[in-house]
N, C-alpha and C positions, 0 to 999 in steps of 0.2 A: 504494500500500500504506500504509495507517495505521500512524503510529508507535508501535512499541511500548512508549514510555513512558506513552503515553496508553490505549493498549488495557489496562496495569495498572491502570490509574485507572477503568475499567469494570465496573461493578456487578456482579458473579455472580451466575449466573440465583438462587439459590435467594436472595439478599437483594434480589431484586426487588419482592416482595410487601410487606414492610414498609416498602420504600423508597414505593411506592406509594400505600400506608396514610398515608404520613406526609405528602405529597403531596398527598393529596385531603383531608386533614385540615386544610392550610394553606391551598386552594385554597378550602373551604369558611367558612375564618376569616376572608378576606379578599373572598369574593363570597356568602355566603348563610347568616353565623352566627345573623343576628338574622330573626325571620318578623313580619311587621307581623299583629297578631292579626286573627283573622276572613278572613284573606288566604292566598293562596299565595304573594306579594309579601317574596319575603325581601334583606335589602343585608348586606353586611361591612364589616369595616374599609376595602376600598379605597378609597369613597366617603366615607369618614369621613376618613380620610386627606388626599385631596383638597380638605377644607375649609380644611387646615391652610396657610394663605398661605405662598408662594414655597416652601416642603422638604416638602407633603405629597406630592403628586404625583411628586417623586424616591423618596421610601420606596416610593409604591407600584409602583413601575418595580422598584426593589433587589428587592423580595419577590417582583413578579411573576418576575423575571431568574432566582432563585433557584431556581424552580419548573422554569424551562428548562436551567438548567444541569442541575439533577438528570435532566431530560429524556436529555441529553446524555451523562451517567453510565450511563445504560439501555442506551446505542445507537442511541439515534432518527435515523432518516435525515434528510440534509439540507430533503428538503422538509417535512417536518412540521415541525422547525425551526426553519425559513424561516416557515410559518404559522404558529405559535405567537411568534415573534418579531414581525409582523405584526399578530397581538392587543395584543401590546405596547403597542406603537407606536402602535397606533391610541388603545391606551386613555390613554396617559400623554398623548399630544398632544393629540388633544380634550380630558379630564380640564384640561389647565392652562388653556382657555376659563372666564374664572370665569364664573360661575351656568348658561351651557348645559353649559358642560364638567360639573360639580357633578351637574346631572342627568341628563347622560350618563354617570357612574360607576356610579349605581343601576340601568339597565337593561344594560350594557355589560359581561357578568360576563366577561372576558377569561381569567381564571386559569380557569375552568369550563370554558371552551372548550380551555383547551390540555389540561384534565386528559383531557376528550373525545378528542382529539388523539392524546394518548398512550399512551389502553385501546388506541383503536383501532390504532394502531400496535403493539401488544407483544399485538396477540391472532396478528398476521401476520407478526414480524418478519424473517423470512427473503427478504419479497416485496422486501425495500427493503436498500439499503446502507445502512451508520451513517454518521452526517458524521465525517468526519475531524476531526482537531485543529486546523489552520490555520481550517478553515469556523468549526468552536465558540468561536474567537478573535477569529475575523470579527466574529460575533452578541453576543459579549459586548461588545467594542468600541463596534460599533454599539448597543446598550443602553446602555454608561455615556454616551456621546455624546448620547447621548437625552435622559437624565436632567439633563446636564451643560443642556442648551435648557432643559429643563424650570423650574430654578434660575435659567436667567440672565435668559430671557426675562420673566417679574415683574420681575424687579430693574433692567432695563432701559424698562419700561412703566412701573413706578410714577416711575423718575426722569424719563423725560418727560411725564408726566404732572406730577409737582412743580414741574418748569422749568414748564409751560405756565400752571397757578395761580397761582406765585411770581413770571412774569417776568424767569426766571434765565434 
């Protein structure tokens, strides 16, 4: 049985829709604000983010993270989740690959896909249980841990890297 201090913390149905709005409005800022002209080829902030050495690729984990928790505010079952956590993950980790990561942010629109994720889940929601508290604990955890590689791992490459130039 889910905690009842957390079932108070659960969106009511009728502030779903603008919670929604505001969701796909972030999802879009960060994976398809800008449209490269003459194209259907549109990128966001995420990949712009991602150019930013060692702390972009953590913001775009936090924003992406952001979007799930609000998931999570909805009711969304643990497997949807679990796959929009998964988008995450994939995108933050590959993203901190510089220059393949860098071009994997432009085609790799993760926030799109969870927003996907989550129509599809709240046109059904009764098929699926919500994840509990502990699970959404789980998933944040694992996100900032995420972030937390994402931060350390440059900071750890470039100084070996500078030993190996320097001879330190």
């Amino acid at each position: 049985m889910p905690d009842s201090s957390f079932r108070s913390s659960i969106i009511e149905p009728d502030a779903k829709a603008p919670t929604l709005k505001r969701l796909r409005q972030l999802s879009r800022l960060l994976d398809n604000v800008i449209t490269i002209p003459g194209t259907k080829i549109g990128f966001g902030l995420d990949p712009i983010l991602g150019l930013i050495p060692i702390g972009g690729d953590f913001l775009g984990v936090m924003f992406s993270s952001y979007i799930i928790l609000e998931a999570a505010r909805l009711g969304v079952s643990r497997a949807t989740l679990g796959k929009m956590v998964l988008n995450v993950i994939v995108d933050g980790l590959v993203g901190a690959i510089p220059v393949l990561g860098d071009l994997f942010d432009f085609a790799w629109t993760a926030n799109s896909y969870n927003i996907k994720l989550l129509e599809e889940y709240l046109k059904f929601p009764s098929q699926q249980r919500s994840a509990d508290r502990w699970f959404i604990f789980a998933v944040l955890v694992g996100l900032l841990l995420t972030s937390i590689v994402l931060v350390a791992l440059p900071v750890i490459l470039i100084r070996m890297l500078w030993n190996a130039l320097t001879g330190g």
